[in-house]
C-alpha positions in Angstrom: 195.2 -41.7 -7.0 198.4 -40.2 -7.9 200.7 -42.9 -6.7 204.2 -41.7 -7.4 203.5 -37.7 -7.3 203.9 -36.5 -10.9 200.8 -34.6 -11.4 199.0 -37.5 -13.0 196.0 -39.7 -12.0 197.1 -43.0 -11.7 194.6 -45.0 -14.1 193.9 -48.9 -13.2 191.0 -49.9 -14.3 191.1 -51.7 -17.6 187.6 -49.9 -18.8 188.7 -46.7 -18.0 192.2 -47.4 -19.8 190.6 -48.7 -23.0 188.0 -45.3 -22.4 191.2 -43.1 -22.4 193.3 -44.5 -25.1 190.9 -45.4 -27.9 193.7 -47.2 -29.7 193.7 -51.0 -30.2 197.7 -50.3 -30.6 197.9 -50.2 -26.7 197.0 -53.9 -26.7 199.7 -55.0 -28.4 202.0 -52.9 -27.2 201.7 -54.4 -23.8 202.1 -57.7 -25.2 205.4 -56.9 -26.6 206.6 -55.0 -23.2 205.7 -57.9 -21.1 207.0 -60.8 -23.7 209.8 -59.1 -25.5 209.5 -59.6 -28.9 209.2 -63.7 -28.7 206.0 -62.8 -28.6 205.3 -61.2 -31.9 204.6 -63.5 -35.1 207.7 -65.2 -36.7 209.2 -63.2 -40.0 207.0 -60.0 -39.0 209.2 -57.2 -40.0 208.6 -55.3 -37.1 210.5 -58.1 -35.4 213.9 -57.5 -34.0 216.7 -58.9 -35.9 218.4 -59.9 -33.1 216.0 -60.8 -30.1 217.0 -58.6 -27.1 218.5 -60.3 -23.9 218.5 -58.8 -20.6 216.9 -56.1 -18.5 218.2 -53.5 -20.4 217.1 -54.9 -24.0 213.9 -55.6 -22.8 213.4 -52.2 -21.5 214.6 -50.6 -24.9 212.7 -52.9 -26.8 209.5 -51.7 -24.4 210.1 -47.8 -25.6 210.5 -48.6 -29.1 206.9 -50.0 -29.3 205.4 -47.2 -27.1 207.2 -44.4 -29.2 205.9 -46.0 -32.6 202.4 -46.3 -30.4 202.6 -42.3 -28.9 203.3 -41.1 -32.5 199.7 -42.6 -34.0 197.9 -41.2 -30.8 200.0 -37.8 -31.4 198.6 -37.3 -35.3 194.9 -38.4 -34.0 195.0 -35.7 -31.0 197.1 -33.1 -33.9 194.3 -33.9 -36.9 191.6 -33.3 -33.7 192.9 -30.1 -32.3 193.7 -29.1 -36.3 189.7 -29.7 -36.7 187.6 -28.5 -33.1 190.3 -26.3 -31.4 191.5 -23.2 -33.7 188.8 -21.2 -34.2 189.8 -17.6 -33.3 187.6 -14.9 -31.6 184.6 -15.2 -30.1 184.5 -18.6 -31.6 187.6 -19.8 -30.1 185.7 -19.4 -26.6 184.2 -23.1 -27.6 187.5 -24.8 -26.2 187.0 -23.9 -22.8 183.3 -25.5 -22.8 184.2 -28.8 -20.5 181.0 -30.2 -21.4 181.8 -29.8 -25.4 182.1 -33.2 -26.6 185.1 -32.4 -29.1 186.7 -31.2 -26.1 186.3 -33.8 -24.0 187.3 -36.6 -26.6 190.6 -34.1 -27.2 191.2 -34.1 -23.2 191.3 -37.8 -23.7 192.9 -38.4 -26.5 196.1 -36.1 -24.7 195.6 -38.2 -21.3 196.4 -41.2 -23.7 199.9 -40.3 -24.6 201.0 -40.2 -21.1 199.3 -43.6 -20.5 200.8 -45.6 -23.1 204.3 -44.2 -22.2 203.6 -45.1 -18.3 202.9 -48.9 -19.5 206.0 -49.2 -21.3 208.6 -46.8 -19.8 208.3 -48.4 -15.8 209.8 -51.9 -16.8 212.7 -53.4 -15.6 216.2 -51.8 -16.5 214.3 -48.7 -17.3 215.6 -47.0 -13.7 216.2 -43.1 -13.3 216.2 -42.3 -17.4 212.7 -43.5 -18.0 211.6 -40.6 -15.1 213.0 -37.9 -17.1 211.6 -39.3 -20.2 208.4 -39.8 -18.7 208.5 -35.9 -17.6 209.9 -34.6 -20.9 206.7 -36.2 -22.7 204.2 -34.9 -19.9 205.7 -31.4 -20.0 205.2 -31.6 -24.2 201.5 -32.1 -24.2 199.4 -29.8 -26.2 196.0 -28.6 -24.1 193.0 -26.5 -24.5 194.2 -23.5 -22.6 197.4 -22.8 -25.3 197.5 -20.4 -28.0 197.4 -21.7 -31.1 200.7 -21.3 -31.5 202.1 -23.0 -28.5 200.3 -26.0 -28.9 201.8 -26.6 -32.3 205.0 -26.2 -31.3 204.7 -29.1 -28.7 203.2 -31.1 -31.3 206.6 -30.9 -32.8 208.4 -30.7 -30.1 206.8 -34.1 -29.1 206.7 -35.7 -32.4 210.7 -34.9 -32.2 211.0 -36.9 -28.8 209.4 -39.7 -29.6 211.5 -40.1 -33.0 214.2 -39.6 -31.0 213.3 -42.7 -29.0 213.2 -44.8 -32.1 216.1 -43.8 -33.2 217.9 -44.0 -29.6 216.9 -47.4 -28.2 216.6 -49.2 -31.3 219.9 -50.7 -31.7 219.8 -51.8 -28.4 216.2 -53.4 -29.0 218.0 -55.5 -31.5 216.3 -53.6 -34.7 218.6 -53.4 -37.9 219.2 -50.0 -39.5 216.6 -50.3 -42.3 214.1 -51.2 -39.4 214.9 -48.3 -37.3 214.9 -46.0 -40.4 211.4 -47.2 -41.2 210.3 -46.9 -37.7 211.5 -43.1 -37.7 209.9 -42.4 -40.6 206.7 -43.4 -40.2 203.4 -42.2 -38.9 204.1 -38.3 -40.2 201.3 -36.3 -39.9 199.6 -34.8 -42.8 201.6 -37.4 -45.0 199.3 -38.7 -47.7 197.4 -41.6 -47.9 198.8 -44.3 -50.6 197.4 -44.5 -53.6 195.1 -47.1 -54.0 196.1 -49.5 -56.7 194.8 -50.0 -60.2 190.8 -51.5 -60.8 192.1 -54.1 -62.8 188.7 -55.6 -65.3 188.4 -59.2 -65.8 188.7 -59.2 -70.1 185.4 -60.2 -71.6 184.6 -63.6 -72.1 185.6 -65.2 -75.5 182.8 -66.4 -78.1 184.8 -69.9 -78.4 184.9 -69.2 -82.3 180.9 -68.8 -83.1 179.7 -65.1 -84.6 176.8 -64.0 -83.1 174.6 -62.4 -86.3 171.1 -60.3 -86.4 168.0 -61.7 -89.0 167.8 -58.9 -91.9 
């Protein structure tokens, strides 16, 4: 049921939600929209440096943690679409298939994004801005039915926006400047993995002084 008339479903049931998002990130994310960030463990670095107080803190503090959220769920729906959805041609006739499963696990990967923003952007203090944000994400989502080229272009266009967020409400969320910086910076898509560090051998064990020696 679409409850407030912006072209999406309404989606209430928690099995359905955890069916749409896939992301255990969700979860928390809630926690911290409902709580503030009281809630999160003490000297965790995603912790405000100054706890937020009021509606209006609370609210910004909300779209920090869904923008960070969105920007995971945007480079798993990019690395899918990069994968199952640019063949040209006649292969390129695969993404309209409905009954694909590539396709369907891309249709709701995107129906995710929307979700996670709709659980943290209607909060208290959030009022008429949080709308227009709401729309600006919706009207940036990639889908099946895009050229190539038009799809990867909201990518960026939504990667932008959601940095933008970061970088917008996290002063008023009580994050320092390194925090924010951080925030903003992470999550880029086709960044490399890190290196994993050095095998490091255990030395062999000493002979305590004897000489091991071999009968002639």
């Amino acid at each position: 049921m679409d409850q407030d008339n912006d072209g999406w479903t309404d989606v209430t049931d928690p099995r359905e939600i955890k069916k749409l998002t896939g992301v255990k990130g969700v979860q928390s994310m809630q926690k911290q929209a409902q709580g503030g960030p009281a809630a999160a463990q003490a000297g965790d670095p995603d912790t405000p440096v100054k706890p937020p107080t009021g509606q209006g803190a609370q609210a910004a503090f909300a779209k920090v943690a869904a923008a960070r959220t969105m920007l995971k769920q945007l480079n798993r729906v990019r690395s899918m679409y990069d994968k199952n959805m640019t063949a040209t041609g006649l292969a390129g006739l695969q993404d309209y298939n409905p009954f694909r499963q590539e396709n369907q696990e891309f249709d709701g990967a995107v129906a995710a994004i929307p979700l996670l923003a709709r659980q943290a952007f209607r909060v208290a203090g959030s009022g008429a801005d949080s709308d227009r944000e709401l729309k600006l994400i919706t009207d940036s989502l990639p889908n099946r039915w895009g050229f190539i080229a038009t799809n990867r272009e909201r990518f960026k266009s939504l990667d932008n926006v959601l940095r933008g967020f970061i970088t917008s409400y996290g002063p008023l969320a009580g994050y320092s400047g390194d925090q924010i910086k951080r925030f903003a910076s992470s999550d880029m898509y086709g960044a490399p993995l890190p290196k994993a560090p050095p095998v490091r051998r255990a030395p062999p064990p000493a002979s305590a002084g004897w000489k091991i020696t071999r009968k002639q």
